[in-house]
N, CA, C and O of each residue as an XYZ file, in Angstrom:
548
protein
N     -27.835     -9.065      7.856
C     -26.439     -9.397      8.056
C     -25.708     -8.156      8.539
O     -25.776     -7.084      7.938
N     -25.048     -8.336      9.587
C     -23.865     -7.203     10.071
C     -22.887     -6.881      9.211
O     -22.299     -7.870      8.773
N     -22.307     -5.300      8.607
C     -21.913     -5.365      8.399
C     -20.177     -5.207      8.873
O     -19.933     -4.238      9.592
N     -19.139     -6.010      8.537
C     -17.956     -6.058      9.266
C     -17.363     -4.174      8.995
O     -17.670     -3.146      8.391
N     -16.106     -4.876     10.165
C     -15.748     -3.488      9.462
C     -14.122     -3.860      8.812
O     -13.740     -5.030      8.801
N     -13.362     -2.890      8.358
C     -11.844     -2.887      7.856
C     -11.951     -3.417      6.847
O     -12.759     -3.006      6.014
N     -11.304     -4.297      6.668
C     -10.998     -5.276      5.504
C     -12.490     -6.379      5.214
O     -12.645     -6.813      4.073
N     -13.188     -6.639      5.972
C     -14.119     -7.138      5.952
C     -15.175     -6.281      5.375
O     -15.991     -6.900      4.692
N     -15.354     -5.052      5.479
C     -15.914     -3.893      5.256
C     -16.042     -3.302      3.078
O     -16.802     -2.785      2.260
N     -14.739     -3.877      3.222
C     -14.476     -3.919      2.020
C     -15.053     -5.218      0.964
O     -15.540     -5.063     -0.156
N     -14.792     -6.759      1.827
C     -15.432     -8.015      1.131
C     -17.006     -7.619      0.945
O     -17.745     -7.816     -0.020
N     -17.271     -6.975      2.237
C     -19.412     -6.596      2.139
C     -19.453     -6.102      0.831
O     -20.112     -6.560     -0.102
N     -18.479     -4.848      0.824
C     -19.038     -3.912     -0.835
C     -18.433     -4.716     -1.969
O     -19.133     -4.819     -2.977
N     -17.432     -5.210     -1.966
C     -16.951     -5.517     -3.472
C     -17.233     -7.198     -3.674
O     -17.455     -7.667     -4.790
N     -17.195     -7.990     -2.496
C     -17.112     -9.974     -2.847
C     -18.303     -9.793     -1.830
O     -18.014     -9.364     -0.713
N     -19.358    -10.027     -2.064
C     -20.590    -10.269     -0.685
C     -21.085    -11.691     -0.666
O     -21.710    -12.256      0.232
N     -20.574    -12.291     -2.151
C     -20.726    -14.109     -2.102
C     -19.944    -14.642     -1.161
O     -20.408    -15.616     -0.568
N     -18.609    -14.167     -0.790
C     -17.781    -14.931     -0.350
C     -18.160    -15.015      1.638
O     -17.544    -15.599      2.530
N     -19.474    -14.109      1.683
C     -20.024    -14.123      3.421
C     -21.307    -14.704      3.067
O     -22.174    -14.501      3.917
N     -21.646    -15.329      2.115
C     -22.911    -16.896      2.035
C     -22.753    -17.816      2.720
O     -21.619    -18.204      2.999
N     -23.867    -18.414      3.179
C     -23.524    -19.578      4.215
C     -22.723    -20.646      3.652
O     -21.838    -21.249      4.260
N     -23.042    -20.823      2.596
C     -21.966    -21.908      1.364
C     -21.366    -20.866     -0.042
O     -21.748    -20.843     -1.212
N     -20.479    -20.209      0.542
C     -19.854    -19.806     -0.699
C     -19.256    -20.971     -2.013
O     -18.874    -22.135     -1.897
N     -19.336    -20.354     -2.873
C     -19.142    -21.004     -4.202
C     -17.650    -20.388     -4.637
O     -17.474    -19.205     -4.929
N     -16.446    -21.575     -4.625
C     -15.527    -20.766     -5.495
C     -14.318    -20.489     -4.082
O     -14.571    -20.511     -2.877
N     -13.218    -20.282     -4.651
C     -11.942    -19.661     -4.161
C     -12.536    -18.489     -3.197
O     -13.381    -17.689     -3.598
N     -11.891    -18.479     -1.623
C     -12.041    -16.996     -0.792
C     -10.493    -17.135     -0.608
O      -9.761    -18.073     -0.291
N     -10.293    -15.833     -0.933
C      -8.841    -15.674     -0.365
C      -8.771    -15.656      1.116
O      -9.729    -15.235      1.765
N      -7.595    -16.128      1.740
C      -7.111    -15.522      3.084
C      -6.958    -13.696      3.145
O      -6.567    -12.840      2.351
N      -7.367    -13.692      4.197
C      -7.495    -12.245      4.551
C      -6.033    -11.340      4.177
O      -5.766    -10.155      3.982
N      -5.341    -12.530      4.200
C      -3.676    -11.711      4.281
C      -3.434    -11.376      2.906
O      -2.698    -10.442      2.590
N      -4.256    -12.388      1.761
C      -4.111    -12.072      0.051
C      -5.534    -10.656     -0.391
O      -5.781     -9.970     -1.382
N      -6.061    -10.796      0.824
C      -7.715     -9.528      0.601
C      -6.940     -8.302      0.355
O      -6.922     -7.626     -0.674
N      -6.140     -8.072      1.738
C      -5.087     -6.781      1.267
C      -4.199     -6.376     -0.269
O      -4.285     -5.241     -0.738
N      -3.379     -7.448     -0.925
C      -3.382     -7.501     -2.219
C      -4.134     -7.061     -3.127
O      -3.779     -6.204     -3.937
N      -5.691     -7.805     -3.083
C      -6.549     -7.850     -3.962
C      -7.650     -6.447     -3.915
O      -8.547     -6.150     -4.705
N      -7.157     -5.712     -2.600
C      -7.853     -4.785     -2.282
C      -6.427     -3.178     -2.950
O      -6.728     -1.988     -3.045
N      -5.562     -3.563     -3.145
C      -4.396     -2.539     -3.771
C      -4.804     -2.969     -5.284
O      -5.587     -2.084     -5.630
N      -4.685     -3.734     -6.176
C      -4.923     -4.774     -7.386
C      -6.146     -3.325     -7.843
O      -5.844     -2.409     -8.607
N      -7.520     -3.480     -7.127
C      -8.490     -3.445     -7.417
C      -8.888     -1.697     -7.515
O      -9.724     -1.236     -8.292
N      -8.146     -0.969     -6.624
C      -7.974      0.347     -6.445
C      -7.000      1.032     -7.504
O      -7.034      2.134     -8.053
N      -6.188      0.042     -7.575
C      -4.679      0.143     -8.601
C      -6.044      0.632    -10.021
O      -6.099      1.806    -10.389
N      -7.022     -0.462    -10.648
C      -7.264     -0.485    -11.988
C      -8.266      0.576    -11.471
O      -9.197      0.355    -12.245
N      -8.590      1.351    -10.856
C      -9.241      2.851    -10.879
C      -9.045      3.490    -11.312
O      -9.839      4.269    -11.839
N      -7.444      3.548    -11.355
C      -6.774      5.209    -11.970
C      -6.227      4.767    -13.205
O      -6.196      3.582    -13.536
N      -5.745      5.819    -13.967
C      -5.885      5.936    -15.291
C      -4.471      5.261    -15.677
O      -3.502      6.001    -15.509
N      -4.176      3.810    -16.227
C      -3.217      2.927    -16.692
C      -2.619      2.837    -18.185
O      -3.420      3.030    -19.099
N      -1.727      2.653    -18.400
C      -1.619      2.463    -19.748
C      -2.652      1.166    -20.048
O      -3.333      0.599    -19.193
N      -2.587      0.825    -21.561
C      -3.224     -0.750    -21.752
C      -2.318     -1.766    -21.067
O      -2.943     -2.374    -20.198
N      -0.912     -2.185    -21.190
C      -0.740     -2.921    -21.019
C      -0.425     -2.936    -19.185
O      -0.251     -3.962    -18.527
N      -0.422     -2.092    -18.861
C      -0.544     -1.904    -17.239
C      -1.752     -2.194    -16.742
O      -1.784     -2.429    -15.534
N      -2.525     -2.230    -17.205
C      -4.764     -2.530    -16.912
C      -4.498     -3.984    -17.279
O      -4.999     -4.830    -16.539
N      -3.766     -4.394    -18.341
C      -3.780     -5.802    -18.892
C      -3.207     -6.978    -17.582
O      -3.711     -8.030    -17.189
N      -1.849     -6.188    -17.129
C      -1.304     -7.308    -15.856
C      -1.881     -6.889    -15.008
O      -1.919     -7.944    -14.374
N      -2.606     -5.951    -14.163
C      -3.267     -5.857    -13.057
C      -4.611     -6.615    -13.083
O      -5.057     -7.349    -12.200
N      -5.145     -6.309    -14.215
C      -6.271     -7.966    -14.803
C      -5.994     -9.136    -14.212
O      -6.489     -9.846    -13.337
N      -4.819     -9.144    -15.121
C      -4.180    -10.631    -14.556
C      -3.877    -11.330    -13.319
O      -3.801    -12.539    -13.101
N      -3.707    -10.244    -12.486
C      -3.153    -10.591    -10.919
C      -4.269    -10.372    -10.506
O      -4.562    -10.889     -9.428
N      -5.326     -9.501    -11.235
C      -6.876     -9.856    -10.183
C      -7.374    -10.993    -10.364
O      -8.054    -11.448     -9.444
N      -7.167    -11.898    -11.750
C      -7.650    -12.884    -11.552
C      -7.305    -14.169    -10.914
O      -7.954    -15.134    -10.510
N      -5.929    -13.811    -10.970
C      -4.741    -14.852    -10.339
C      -5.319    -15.378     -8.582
O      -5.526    -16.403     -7.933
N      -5.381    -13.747     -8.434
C      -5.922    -13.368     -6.645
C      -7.403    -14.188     -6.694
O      -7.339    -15.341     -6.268
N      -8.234    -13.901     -6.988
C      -9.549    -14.271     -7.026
C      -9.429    -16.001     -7.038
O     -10.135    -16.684     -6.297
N      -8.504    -16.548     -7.920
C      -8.660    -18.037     -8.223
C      -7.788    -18.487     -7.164
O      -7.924    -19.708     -7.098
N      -6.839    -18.026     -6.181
C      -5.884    -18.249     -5.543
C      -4.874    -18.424     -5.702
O      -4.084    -18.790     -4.831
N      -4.548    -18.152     -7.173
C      -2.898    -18.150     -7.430
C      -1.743    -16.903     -7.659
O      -0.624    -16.680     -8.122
N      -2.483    -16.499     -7.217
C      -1.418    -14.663     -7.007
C      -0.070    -15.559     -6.167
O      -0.345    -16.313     -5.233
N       1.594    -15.328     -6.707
C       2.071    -15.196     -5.683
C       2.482    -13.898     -5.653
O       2.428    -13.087     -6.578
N       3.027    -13.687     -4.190
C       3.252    -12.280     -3.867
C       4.911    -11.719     -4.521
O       5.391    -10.618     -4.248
N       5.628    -12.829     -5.469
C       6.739    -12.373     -5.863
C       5.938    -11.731     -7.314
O       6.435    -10.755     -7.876
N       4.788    -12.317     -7.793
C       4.323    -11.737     -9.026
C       4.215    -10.018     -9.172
O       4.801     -9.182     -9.860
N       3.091     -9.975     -8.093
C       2.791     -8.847     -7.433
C       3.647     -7.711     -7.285
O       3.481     -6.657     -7.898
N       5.107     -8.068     -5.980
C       5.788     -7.066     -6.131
C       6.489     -6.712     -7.315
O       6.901     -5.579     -7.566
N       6.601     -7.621     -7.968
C       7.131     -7.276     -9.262
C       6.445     -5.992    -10.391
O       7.028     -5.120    -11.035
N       5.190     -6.290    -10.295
C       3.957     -5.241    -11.064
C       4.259     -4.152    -10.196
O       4.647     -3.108    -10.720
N       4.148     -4.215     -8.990
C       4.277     -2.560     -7.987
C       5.523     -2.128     -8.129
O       5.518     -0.923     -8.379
N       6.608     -2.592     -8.079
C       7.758     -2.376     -8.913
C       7.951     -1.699    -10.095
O       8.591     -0.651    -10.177
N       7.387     -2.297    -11.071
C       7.288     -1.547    -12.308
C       6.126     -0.062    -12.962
O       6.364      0.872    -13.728
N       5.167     -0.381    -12.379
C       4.126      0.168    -11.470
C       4.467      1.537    -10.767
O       4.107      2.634    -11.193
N       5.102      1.352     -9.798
C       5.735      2.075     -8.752
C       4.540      2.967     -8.236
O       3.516      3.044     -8.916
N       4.656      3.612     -7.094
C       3.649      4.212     -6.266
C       4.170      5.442     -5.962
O       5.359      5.762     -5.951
N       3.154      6.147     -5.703
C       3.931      7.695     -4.792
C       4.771      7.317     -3.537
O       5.782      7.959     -3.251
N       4.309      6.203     -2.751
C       5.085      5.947     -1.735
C       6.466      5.861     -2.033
O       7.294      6.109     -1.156
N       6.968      5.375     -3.738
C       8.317      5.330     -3.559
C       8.640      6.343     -4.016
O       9.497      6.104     -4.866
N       8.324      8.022     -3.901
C       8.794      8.746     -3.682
C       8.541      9.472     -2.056
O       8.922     10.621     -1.834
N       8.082      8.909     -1.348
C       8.327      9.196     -0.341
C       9.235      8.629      0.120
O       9.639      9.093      1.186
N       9.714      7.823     -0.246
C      11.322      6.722      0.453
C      12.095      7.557     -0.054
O      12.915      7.901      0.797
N      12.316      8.263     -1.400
C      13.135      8.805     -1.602
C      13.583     10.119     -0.914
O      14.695     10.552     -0.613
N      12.116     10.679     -0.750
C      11.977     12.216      0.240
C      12.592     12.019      1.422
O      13.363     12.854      1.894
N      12.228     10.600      2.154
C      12.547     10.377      3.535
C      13.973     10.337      3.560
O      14.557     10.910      4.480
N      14.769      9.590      2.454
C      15.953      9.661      2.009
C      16.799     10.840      2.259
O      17.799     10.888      2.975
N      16.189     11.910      1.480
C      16.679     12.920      1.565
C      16.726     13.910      2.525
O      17.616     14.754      2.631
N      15.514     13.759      3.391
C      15.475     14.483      4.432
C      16.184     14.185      5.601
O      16.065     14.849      6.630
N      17.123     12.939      5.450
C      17.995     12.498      6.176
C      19.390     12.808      5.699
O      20.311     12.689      6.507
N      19.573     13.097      4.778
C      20.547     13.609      4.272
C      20.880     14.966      4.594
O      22.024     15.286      4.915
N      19.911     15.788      4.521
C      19.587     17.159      4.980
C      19.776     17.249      6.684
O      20.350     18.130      7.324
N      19.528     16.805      6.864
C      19.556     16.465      8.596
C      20.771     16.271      9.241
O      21.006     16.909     10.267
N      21.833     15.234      8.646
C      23.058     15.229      8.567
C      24.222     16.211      8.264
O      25.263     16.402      8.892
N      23.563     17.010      6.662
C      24.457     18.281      6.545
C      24.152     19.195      7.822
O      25.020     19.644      8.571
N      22.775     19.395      7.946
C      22.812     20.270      8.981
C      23.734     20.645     10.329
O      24.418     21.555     10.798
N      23.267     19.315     10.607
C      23.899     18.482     12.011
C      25.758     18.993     11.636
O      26.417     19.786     12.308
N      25.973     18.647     11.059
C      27.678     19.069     10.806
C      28.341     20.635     10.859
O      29.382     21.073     11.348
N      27.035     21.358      9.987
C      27.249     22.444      9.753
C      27.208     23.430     11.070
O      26.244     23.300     11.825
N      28.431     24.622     11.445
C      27.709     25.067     11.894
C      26.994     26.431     11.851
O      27.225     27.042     10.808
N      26.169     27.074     12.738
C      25.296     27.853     12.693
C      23.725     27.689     12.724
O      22.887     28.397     13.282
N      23.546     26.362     11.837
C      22.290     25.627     11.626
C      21.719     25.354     13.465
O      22.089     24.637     14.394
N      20.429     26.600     13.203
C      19.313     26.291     14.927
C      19.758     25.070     14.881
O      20.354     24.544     13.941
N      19.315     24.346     16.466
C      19.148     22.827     16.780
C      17.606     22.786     16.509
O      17.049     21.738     16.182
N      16.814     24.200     16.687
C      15.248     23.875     16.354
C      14.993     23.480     14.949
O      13.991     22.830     14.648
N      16.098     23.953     13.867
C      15.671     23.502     12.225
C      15.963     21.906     12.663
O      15.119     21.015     12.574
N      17.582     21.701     13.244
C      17.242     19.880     13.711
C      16.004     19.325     14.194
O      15.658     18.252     13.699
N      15.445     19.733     14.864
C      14.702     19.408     15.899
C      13.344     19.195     14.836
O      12.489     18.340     15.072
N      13.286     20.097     13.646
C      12.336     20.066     13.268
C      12.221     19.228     11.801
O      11.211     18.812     11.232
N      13.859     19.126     11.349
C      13.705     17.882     10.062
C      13.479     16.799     10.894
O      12.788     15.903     10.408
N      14.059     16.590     12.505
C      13.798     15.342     13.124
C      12.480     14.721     13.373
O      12.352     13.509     13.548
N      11.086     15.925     13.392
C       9.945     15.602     13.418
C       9.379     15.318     12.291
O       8.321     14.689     12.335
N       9.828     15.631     11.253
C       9.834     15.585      9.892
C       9.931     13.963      9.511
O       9.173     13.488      8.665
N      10.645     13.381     10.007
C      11.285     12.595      9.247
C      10.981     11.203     10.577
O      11.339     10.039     10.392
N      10.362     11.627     11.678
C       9.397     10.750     12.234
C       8.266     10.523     11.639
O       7.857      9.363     11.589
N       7.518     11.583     11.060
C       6.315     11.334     10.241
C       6.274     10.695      9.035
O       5.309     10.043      8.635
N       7.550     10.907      8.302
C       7.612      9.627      7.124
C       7.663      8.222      7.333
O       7.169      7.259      6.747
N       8.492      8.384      8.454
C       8.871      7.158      9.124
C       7.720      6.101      9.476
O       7.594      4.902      9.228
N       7.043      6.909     10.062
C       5.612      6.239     10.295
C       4.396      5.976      9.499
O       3.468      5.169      9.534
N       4.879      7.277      8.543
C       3.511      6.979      7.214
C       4.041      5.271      6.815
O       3.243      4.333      6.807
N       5.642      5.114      6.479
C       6.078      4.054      5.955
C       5.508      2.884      6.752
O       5.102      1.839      6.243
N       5.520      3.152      7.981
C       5.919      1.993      8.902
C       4.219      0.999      8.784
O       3.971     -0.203      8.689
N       3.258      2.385      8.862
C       1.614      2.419      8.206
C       1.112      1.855      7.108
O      -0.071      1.539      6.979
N       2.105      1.683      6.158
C       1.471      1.562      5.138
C       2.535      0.336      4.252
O       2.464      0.337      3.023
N       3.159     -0.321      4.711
C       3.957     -1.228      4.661
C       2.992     -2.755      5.690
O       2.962     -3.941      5.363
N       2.392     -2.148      6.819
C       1.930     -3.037      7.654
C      -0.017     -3.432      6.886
O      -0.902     -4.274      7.039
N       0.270     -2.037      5.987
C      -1.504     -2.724      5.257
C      -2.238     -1.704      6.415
O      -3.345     -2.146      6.723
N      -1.974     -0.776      6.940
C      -2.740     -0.692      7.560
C      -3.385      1.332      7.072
O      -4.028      1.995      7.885
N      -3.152      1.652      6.242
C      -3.461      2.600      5.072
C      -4.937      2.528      4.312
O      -5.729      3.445      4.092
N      -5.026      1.132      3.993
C      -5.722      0.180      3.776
C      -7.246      0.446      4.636
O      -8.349      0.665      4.137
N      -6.964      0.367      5.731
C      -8.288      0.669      6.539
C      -8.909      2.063      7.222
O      -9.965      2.331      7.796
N      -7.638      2.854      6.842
C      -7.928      4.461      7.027
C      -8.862      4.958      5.892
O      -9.574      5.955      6.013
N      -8.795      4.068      4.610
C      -9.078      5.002      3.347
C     -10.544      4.598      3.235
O     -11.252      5.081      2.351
Protein backbone atom coordinates (compact mmCIF):
# COMPACT_ATOMS: atom_id res chain seq x y z
CA UNK A 1 0.00 0.00 0.00
CA UNK A 2 1.21 3.65 -0.85
CA UNK A 3 1.80 5.58 1.58
CA UNK A 4 -0.33 9.09 1.36
CA UNK A 5 1.10 12.04 2.26
CA UNK A 6 -0.23 15.27 4.70
CA UNK A 7 -3.08 14.50 6.49
CA UNK A 8 -3.39 11.18 4.98
CA UNK A 9 0.15 10.56 6.11
CA UNK A 10 -0.96 10.92 9.45
CA UNK A 11 -4.38 8.34 9.07
CA UNK A 12 -1.31 5.60 7.69
CA UNK A 13 0.49 6.07 11.26
CA UNK A 14 -2.22 6.60 13.76
CA UNK A 15 -6.06 5.02 12.01
CA UNK A 16 -4.55 2.43 9.21
CA UNK A 17 -8.16 0.52 9.55
CA UNK A 18 -9.84 3.34 8.26
CA UNK A 19 -7.61 2.69 4.45
CA UNK A 20 -9.12 -1.27 4.50
CA UNK A 21 -10.93 -2.17 1.63
CA UNK A 22 -14.11 -2.43 4.05
CA UNK A 23 -13.41 -0.37 6.95
CA UNK A 24 -15.32 -1.15 10.10
CA UNK A 25 -16.80 1.78 12.10
CA UNK A 26 -17.09 5.75 11.82
CA UNK A 27 -14.14 7.57 9.28
CA UNK A 28 -14.21 11.01 9.84
CA UNK A 29 -14.26 13.57 6.95
CA UNK A 30 -10.93 14.83 6.32
CA UNK A 31 -12.07 18.34 7.46
CA UNK A 32 -12.87 16.63 11.29
CA UNK A 33 -9.01 14.51 10.70
CA UNK A 34 -7.53 18.02 11.28
CA UNK A 35 -9.42 18.30 14.74
CA UNK A 36 -8.69 14.87 15.68
CA UNK A 37 -5.14 15.29 14.61
CA UNK A 38 -4.79 18.76 17.26
CA UNK A 39 -7.13 16.46 20.02
CA UNK A 40 -4.47 13.77 19.69
CA UNK A 41 -1.13 15.87 19.83
CA UNK A 42 -3.01 18.12 22.46
CA UNK A 43 -3.03 14.64 25.01
CA UNK A 44 0.96 14.40 24.41
CA UNK A 45 1.88 17.14 26.53
CA UNK A 46 1.66 17.26 30.03
CA UNK A 47 -2.36 18.15 31.12
CA UNK A 48 -3.91 18.55 34.21
CA UNK A 49 -6.44 15.40 34.98
CA UNK A 50 -9.30 17.03 34.22
CA UNK A 51 -7.89 18.63 30.94
CA UNK A 52 -6.65 14.74 29.64
CA UNK A 53 -10.30 13.88 30.88
CA UNK A 54 -12.21 16.39 28.11
CA UNK A 55 -9.66 15.95 25.44
CA UNK A 56 -10.58 12.03 25.97
CA UNK A 57 -13.80 12.99 25.48
CA UNK A 58 -13.63 14.94 22.24
CA UNK A 59 -11.32 12.10 21.00
CA UNK A 60 -13.92 9.94 21.38
CA UNK A 61 -16.71 12.15 20.30
CA UNK A 62 -14.32 12.68 16.95
CA UNK A 63 -13.69 9.02 16.37
CA UNK A 64 -17.62 8.11 16.72
CA UNK A 65 -18.54 11.25 14.67
CA UNK A 66 -19.98 13.41 17.07
CA UNK A 67 -17.40 16.11 17.85
CA UNK A 68 -19.12 19.39 17.14
CA UNK A 69 -16.71 22.01 16.39
CA UNK A 70 -18.54 24.51 18.94
CA UNK A 71 -17.46 21.71 21.63
CA UNK A 72 -13.99 21.84 20.55
CA UNK A 73 -13.43 25.51 20.35
CA UNK A 74 -14.65 25.75 23.53
CA UNK A 75 -11.79 23.16 25.13
CA UNK A 76 -9.05 25.28 22.95
CA UNK A 77 -10.46 28.18 24.56
CA UNK A 78 -10.05 27.11 27.90
CA UNK A 79 -7.07 25.15 26.92
CA UNK A 80 -5.61 28.03 25.14
CA UNK A 81 -2.44 27.65 22.92
CA UNK A 82 0.79 29.57 22.46
CA UNK A 83 -0.78 30.83 19.34
CA UNK A 84 -2.95 32.96 21.55
CA UNK A 85 -0.11 34.59 22.63
CA UNK A 86 1.01 35.27 19.48
CA UNK A 87 -2.33 37.27 18.69
CA UNK A 88 -1.53 39.05 21.52
CA UNK A 89 2.30 39.78 20.41
CA UNK A 90 0.92 40.54 16.94
CA UNK A 91 -1.37 42.88 18.87
CA UNK A 92 1.19 44.58 20.26
CA UNK A 93 3.53 44.88 17.70
CA UNK A 94 0.97 46.89 16.04
CA UNK A 95 0.62 49.03 18.63
CA UNK A 96 4.31 49.66 18.67
CA UNK A 97 4.26 50.40 15.06
CA UNK A 98 1.70 53.05 15.46
CA UNK A 99 3.55 54.83 18.42
CA UNK A 100 6.39 54.77 16.30
CA UNK A 101 4.80 55.94 13.19
CA UNK A 102 3.58 59.18 15.22
CA UNK A 103 6.62 59.72 16.99
CA UNK A 104 9.11 61.68 15.71
CA UNK A 105 12.73 60.77 15.19
CA UNK A 106 11.82 56.99 15.05
CA UNK A 107 14.15 55.51 11.50
CA UNK A 108 11.40 54.63 8.84
CA UNK A 109 13.89 51.42 8.74
CA UNK A 110 12.74 50.51 12.64
CA UNK A 111 9.07 51.01 10.63
CA UNK A 112 10.03 49.20 7.93
CA UNK A 113 11.20 46.59 10.13
CA UNK A 114 8.18 46.12 12.88
CA UNK A 115 6.33 46.14 9.36
CA UNK A 116 8.20 42.89 8.39
CA UNK A 117 7.69 41.80 11.70
CA UNK A 118 4.31 41.83 11.84
CA UNK A 119 3.90 40.32 8.17
CA UNK A 120 5.39 37.23 9.61
CA UNK A 121 2.84 36.89 12.38
CA UNK A 122 0.41 37.68 10.11
CA UNK A 123 1.12 34.78 8.13
CA UNK A 124 2.17 32.31 10.82
CA UNK A 125 -1.71 33.18 11.78
CA UNK A 126 -3.04 33.12 8.43
CA UNK A 127 -0.98 29.26 8.35
CA UNK A 128 -2.16 27.96 11.01
CA UNK A 129 -5.77 29.02 11.25
CA UNK A 130 -6.09 27.41 7.56
CA UNK A 131 -4.76 23.80 9.23
CA UNK A 132 -2.07 24.08 7.32
CA UNK A 133 0.80 23.93 10.37
CA UNK A 134 -0.64 20.68 10.54
CA UNK A 135 1.29 19.35 7.55
CA UNK A 136 4.62 21.18 8.12
CA UNK A 137 5.01 19.32 11.51
Amino acid sequence: MRRPGSQGGWVFKNHPEWLQPKPKGYIPDLSDIADLIWIEKELTKKLSAAQRAALEELQRKALAGQLRKKELASLRKRIGSPKDGNRAFLSALRALRTRGARRKGVPAQVIALIDKAIAVMENDAVVEKAGLGLLIA
